[in-house]
Steps between C-alpha positions, in 0.01 A plus 500: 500500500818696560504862476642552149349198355143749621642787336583324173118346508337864581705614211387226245090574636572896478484416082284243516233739669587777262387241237179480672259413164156638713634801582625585184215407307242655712687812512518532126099452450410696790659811327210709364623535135566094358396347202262264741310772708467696115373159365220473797410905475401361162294242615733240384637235689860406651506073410857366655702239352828362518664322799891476647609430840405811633153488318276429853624824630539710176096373475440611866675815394263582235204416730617741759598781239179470316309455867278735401381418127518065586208495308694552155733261588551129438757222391700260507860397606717245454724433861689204718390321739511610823445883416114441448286749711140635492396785306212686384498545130828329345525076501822394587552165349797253559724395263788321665528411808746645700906431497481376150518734180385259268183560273231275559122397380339730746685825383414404127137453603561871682611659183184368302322639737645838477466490129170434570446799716672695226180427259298668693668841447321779371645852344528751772648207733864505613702130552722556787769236476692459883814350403813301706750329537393139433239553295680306204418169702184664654344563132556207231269464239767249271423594103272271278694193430711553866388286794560602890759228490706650221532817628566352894789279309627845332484721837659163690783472214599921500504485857750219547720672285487810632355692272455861537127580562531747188604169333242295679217765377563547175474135469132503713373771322539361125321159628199715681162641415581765782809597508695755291287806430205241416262530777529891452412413146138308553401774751589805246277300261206533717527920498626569860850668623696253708678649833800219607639604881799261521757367759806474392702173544749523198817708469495801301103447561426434112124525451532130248665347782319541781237266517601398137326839431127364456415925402857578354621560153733202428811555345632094486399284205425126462847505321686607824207274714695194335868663495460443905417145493778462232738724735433239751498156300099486585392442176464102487396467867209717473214398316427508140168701497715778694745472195240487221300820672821712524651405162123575350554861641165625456339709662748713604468670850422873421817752483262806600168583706311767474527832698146335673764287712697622772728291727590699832747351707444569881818357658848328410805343681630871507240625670527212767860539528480855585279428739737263639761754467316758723416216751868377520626879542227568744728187706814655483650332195709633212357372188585371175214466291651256212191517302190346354634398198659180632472200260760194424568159622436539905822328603722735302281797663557373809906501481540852384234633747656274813858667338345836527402428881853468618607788342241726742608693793295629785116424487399431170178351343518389119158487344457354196172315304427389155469134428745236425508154367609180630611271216392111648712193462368158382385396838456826670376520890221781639568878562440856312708744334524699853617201715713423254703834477535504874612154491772635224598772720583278816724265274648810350573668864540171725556525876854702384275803347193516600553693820202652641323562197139383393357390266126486351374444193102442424225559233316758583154284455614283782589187213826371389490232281293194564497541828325676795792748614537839347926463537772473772665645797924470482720558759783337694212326698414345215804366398599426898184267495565380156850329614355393818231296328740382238331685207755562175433828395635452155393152455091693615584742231653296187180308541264789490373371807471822717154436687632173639811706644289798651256315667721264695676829599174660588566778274252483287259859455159371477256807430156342300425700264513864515259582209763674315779481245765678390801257507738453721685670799824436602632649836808485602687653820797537646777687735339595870107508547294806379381713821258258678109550578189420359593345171168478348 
């Protein structure tokens, strides 16, 4: 790997690391004064639900910051394939498996479960919900009259269009036992205080959102539930019991909680991009930190932050995250959000403009899309080896078929999961190489 294509990758882990979900967890219940550690002085216990990407470690987390009252704790959470790990006190059950954020059978059978658990609750207990990014595939539990299948068509249907994942939610959480404040609901009804430590993987990190806000007031209504379908045209292709059970309206999700629930969130795409920002500085580099608030359709995103590029003298990093959408054709090929807007940006630049900039764009929980990358390098390498194989760059992108592109160029980043997520991470360098050395 080339020199700056190391110092835009050391960058992108600096925030993923800051993100770290065990260290942030553990730290927060090993504090002496915490709802939890009040809970066990009590003689109550701590019982963990929830589940997200980042839900093995958050659990692990717990474990460790609670090492020395384990014997109050137990639970449950709901997490991907390929994050499972041994621990003492907390299942870890898998509800997907891994590259695919789909719900399936298992994680409704998970969800039972952990409504199960929450019977056995007792006043003077505290439900500590560990929430992430993911966890509105990780927890279904579809709504009487909704099958698995209804809900999969839904999710498949919102994502094809590009729907907005505040779009995709509200949707989710008006067709879900779960979802939207209701989960914080059944547990207030057994007499305990509910503690929610969350990961955020949505902009603005809007407590309804993230995770479709299973222990969140809701503010959405059935009424905007089927404006989104009807936004998109969805309302004859998805099925009629989804129709009848949002036009029936009732219940509605709850508009309040009680001051008994608290959501704490430990760590943001902020937080990771300042992280980034202190790494990137630490290398030499002027930066421009364009934000976390980054939304729209990813090829558009791409052209005015590739424009923004050439316009940067000396050596410059621009940092941005968020999360962006990729609206599919009819016969779309494979790739993710992140290989797409690096794909964007080399059409946008060409061999002309790209220079010796790079490049990298990648979800910081090692997926993108349906496949197993978490994003893209860029450079003029890439497009070098693009011409010499007799790849079309535009043709790749106008067919949404960015993975197929990225691997023949060997450019693909392929992490695994990292156990964390709070979006994505888009690094991009240019003008002569930060001071060299040990990049991290």
């Amino acid at each position: 790997m080339s020199p700056r294509r190391e110092h835009a990758l050391s960058i992108w882990r600096a925030a993923v690391a800051a993100a770290d979900p065990f260290a942030r967890v553990r730290d927060y219940l090993a504090a002496p004064d915490n709802a939890a550690r009040r809970v066990i002085a009590l003689g109550g216990r701590v019982v963990v639900f929830g589940g997200g990407k980042a839900g093995a470690l958050m659990a692990a987390g717990v474990e460790a910051g609670l090492a020395d009252q384990l014997a109050a704790v137990l639970g449950m959470q709901s997490v991907p394939g390929g994050s499972l790990r041994p621990l003492s006190r907390i299942i870890l059950r898998e509800a997907r498996p891994a590259g695919s954020n789909h719900p399936t059978a298992k994680g409704v059978a998970a969800v039972e479960e952990q409504f199960r658990l929450a019977d056995s609750l007792k006043p003077g207990d505290l439900a500590l919900c560990l929430l992430s990014g993911g966890g509105s595939a990780l927890l279904p539990c579809p709504a009487g009259g909704i099958s698995l299948d209804d809900k999969q068509e839904v999710t498949r249907l919102l994502h094809a269009c590009g729907a907005t994942i505040d779009e995709m939610n509200c949707v989710r959480k008006h067709l879900s036992r779960f979802k939207g404040g209701r989960f914080a609901q059944y547990l207030v009804h057994r007499g305990v205080a509910v503690l929610s430590l969350i990961l955020s993987d949505v902009v603005g990190d809007p407590l309804d959102v993230i995770a479709s806000g299973p222990t969140a007031p809701d503010p959405t209504t059935f009424a905007d539930a089927l404006a989104v379908l009807d936004h998109f045209g969805l309302r004859e292709q998805v099925s009629s019991a989804v129709i009848r059970h949002l036009e029936r309206g009732d219940p509605e999700t709850p508009k309040s909680l009680p001051d008994s629930v608290t959501n704490v969130i430990l760590i943001n795409n902020a937080g990771a991009l300042a992280a980034a920002s202190a790494k990137a500085e630490s290398l030499g580099y002027r930066v421009v930190d364009l934000g976390s608030f980054i939304q729209g359709e990813t090829r558009e995103v791409a052209n005015v932050f590739a424009d923004s590029l050439r316009g940067q003298r000396g050596s410059t990093v621009l940092i941005s995250g968020g999360e962006t959408t990729v609206t599919l054709g009819p016969i779309p090929g494979k790739g993710g959000r992140n290989q797409e807007f690096v794909l964007a940006c080399l059409v946008r630049l060409g061999l002309a403009h790209i220079g010796d900039a790079v490049i990298l764009s990648a979800g910081t929980d090692g997926e993108d899309g349906p496949t197993d990358a978490a994003g893209a390098f860029g450079d003029r390498d890439t497009l070098s080896k693009a011409q010499a194989l007799g790849l079309d760059v535009r043709d790749h992108l106008d067919r949404h078929d960015a993975y197929s592109f990225f691997d023949a160029t060997g450019d693909l980043l392929r992490t695994g999961l990292t156990g964390t997520n709070v979006m994505d991470v888009r690094v991009m360098l240019v003008g002569p190489i930060g001071k060299m050395g040990n990049s991290g």
